[in-house]
C-alpha positions as CSV (number, residue, x, y, z in Angstrom):
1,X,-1.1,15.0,4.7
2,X,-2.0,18.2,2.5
3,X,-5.4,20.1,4.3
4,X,-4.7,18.5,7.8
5,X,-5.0,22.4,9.0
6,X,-8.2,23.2,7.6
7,X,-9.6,19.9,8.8
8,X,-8.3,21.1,12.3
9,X,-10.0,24.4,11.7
10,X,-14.0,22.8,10.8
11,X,-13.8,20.6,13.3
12,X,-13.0,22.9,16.0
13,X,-15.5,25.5,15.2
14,X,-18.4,22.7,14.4
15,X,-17.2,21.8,18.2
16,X,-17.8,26.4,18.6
17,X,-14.1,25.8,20.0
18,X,-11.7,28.9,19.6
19,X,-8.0,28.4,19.2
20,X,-7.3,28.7,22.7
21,X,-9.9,26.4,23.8
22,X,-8.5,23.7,21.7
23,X,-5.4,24.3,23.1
24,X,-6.1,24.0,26.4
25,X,-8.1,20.9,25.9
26,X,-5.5,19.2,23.9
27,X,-3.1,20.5,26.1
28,X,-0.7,22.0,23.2
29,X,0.8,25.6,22.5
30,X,-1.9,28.2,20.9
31,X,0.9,29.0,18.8
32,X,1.6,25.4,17.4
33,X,-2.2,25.2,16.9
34,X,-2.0,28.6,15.1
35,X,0.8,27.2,13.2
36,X,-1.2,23.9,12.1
37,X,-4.2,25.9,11.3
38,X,-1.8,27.8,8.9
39,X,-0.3,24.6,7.1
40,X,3.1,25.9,8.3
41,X,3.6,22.9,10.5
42,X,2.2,19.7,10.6
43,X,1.7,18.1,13.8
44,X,3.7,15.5,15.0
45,X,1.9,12.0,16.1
46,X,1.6,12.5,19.8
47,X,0.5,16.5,18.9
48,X,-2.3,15.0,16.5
49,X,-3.4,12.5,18.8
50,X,-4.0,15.1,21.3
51,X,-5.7,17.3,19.0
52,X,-8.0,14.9,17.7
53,X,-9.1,13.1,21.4
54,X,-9.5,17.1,22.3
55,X,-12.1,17.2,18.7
56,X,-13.6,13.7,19.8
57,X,-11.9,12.7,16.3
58,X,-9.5,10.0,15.1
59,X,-6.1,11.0,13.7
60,X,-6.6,8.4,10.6
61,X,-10.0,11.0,9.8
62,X,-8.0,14.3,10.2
63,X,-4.8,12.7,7.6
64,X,-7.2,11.2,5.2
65,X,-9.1,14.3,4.4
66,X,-9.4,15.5,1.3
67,X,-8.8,12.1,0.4
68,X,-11.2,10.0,-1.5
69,X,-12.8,6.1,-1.4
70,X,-11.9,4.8,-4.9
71,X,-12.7,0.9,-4.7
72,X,-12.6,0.8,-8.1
73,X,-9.6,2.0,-8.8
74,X,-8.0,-0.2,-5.7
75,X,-9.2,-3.3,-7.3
76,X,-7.8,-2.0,-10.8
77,X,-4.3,-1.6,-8.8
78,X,-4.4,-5.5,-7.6
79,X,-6.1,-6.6,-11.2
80,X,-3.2,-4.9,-13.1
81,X,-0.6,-7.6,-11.4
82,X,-1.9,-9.6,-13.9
83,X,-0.2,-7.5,-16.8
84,X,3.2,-9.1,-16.0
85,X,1.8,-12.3,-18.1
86,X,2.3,-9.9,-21.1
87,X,4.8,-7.1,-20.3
88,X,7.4,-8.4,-18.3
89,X,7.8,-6.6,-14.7
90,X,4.0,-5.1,-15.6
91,X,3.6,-6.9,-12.0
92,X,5.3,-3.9,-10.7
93,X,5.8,-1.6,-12.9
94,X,1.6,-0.6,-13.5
95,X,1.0,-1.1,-9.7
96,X,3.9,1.4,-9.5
97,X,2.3,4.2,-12.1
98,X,-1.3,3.9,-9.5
99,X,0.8,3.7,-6.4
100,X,3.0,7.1,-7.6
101,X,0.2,9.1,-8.8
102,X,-2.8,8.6,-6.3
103,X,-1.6,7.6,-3.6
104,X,-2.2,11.0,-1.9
105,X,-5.7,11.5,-3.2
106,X,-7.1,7.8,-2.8
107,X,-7.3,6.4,0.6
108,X,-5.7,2.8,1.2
109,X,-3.7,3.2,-1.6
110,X,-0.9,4.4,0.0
111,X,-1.1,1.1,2.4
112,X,-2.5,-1.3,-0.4
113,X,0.0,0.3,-2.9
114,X,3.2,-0.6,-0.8
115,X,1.4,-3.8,0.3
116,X,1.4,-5.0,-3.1
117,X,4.5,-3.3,-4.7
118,X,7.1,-5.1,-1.5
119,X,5.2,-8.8,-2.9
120,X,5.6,-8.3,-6.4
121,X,9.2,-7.7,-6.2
122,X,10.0,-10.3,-3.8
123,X,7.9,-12.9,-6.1
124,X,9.6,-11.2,-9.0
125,X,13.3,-12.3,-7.5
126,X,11.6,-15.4,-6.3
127,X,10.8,-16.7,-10.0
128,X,13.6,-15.1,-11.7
129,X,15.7,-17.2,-9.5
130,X,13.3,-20.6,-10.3
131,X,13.1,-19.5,-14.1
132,X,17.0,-18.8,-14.1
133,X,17.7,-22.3,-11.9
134,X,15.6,-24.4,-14.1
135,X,17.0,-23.0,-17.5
136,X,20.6,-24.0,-15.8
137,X,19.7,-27.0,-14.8
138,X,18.1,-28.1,-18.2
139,X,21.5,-27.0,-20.0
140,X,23.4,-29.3,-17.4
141,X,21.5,-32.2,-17.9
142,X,22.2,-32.5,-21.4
143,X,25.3,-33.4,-20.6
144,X,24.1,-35.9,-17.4
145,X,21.3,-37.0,-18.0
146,X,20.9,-38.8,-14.7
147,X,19.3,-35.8,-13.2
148,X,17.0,-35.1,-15.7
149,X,13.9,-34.3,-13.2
150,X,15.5,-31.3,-11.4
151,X,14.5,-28.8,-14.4
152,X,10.8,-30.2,-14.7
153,X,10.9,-29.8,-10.8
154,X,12.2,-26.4,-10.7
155,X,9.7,-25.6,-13.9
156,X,6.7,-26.5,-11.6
157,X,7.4,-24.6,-9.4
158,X,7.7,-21.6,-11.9
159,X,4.3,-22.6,-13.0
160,X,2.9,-22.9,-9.4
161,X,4.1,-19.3,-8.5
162,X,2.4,-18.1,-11.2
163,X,-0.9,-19.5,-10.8
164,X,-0.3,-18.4,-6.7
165,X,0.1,-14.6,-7.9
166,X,-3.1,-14.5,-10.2
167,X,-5.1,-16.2,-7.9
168,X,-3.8,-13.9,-5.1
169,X,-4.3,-10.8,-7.2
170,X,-7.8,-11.7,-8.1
171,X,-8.7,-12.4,-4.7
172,X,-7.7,-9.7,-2.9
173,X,-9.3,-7.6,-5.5
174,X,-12.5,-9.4,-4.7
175,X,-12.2,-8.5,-1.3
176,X,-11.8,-5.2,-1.7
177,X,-14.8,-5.1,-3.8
178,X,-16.3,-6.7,-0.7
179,X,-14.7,-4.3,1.4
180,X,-13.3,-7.7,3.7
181,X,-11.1,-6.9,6.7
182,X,-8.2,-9.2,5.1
183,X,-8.1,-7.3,1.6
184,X,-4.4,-6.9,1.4
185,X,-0.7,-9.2,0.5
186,X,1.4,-10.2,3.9
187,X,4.0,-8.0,4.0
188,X,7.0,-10.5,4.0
189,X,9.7,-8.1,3.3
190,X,9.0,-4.1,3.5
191,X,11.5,-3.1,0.7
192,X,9.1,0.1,-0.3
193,X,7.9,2.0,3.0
């Protein structure tokens, strides 16, 4: 949210507002719009959406600026997923290096960043458990034998979650790319907000 105030301040005076007309119109104190204009506050959600329908602006435009499209390096961010097929935990921990360190200079990120970190480590639990059941299981069944296909079952399954994340990761990248409306992993559990 760094340079919301100075985003305030060129929109108004493209619109040859002064501070008190923008205040009126948005129906705010001069002296919290002063204070925004200063960075010494930022606005709260209901003062920013005021602001901007007073600017004929959208909130998202006045947060993201300074920001910057990088599709690039959003489809770099989903690729990288891939790393965990090499470096164990790569899944989350290069996703997490991107996420930390452009997520305020990149737009989406932030969203796409969180998106993909809260899948990774729920599929990272997910095939620990399957990895660490199936391993079990094959120790067990050397001494009975009679439920010898549990392992191979739970091993499949390993597989199959694998072959799901890659294929994920590549096609969200794709979309991306594409700049597609549904570019993004369902957010089954939001364990990073």
């Amino acid at each position: 949210m760094e340079n919301i105030g100075q985003k305030i301040v060129e929109l108004r005076k493209s619109k040859g507002y002064t501070q008190e007309d923008l205040a009126e119109k948005a129906k705010v104190n001069l002296r919290t719009i002063q204070r925004i204009e200063n960075d010494e506050n930022k606005p709260s959600g209901n003062t920013l959406k005021l602001i901007s329908e007073a600017l004929d602006s959208l909130p998202e435009k006045i947060i993201d600026y300074g920001k910057k499209e990088d599709l690039k390096l959003l489809v770099l961010m989903h690729l990288s997923v891939v790393t965990y097929l090499v470096i164990p935990i790569g899944n989350i921990l290069i996703p997490l290096i991107f996420w930390i360190s452009k997520k305020d200079k990149i737009i989406k990120l932030d969203e796409k960043g969180t998106s993909l970190l809260n899948f990774q480590i729920i599929w990272t639990i997910l095939t620990t458990i399957t990895l660490s059941a199936a391993l079990l299981t094959a120790t067990l069944e050397l001494t009975n034998p009679e439920n010898g296909y549990i392992s191979y079952v739970l091993l499949f399954l390993f597989v199959i979650l694998n072959i799901i994340n890659v294929a994920m990761a590549v096609i969200i990248a794709y979309r991306i790319k594409r700049k597609s409306k549904y570019a993004s992993y369902p957010n089954l559990i939001r364990i990073i907000k």
